[in-house]
C-alpha positions in Angstrom: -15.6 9.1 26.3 -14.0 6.0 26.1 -11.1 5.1 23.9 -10.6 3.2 21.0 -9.1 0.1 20.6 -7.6 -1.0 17.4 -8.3 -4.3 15.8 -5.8 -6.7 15.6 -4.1 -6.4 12.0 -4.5 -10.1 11.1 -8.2 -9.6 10.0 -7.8 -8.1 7.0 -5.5 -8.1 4.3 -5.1 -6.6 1.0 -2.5 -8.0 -1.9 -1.0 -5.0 -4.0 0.7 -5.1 -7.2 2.9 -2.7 -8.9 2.5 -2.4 -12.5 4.4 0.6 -13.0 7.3 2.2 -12.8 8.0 4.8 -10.0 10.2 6.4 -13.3 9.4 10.1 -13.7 6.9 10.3 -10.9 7.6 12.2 -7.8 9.9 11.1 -5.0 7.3 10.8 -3.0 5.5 8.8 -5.0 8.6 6.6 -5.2 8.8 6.2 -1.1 5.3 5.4 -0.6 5.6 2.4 -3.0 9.3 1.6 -0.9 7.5 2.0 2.2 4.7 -0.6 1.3 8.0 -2.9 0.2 7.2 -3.0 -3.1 10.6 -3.9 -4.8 10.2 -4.1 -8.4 7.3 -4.1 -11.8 4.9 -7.0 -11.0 5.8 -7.5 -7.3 3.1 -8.7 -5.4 2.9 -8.0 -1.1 0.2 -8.7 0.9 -0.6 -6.2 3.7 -2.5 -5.5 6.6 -5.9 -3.8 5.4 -5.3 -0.3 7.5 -6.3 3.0 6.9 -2.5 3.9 7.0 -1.9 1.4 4.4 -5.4 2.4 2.1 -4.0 6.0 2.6 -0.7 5.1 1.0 -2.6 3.5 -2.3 -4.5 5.8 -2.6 -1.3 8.0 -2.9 0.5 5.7 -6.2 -3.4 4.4 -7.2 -2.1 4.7 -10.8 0.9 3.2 -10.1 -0.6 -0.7 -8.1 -3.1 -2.8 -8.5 -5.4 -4.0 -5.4 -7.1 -7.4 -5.3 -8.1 -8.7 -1.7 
């Protein structure tokens, strides 16, 4: 079976919002939203759309807003 090949990153992308604070949420919780490089309330990044990076939303999906 032949392999798969990736598509290249710059398809896709995804903005992300943090609307709340990683205060009183789990430390997990608090490194997914540092490993996305959200810095602060109301920070705005826009990302490659990945299942990686979908996977970490979907981890603080209470804490972000998506928009595309």
């Amino acid at each position: 079976m032949p392999k798969r090949t990736a598509k290249p990153a710059g398809d896709k992308r995804v903005k992300v919002t943090l609307v709340k604070s990683t205060i009183g949420f789990g430390r997990k919780q608090a490194a997914v939203v540092e490993g996305l490089g959200l810095r602060r309330v109301r920070h705005t990044i826009e990302i490659a759309d990945t299942p990686a990076t979908r996977g970490m939303i979907h981890k603080i999906r209470h804490l972000v807003t998506v928009g595309d």
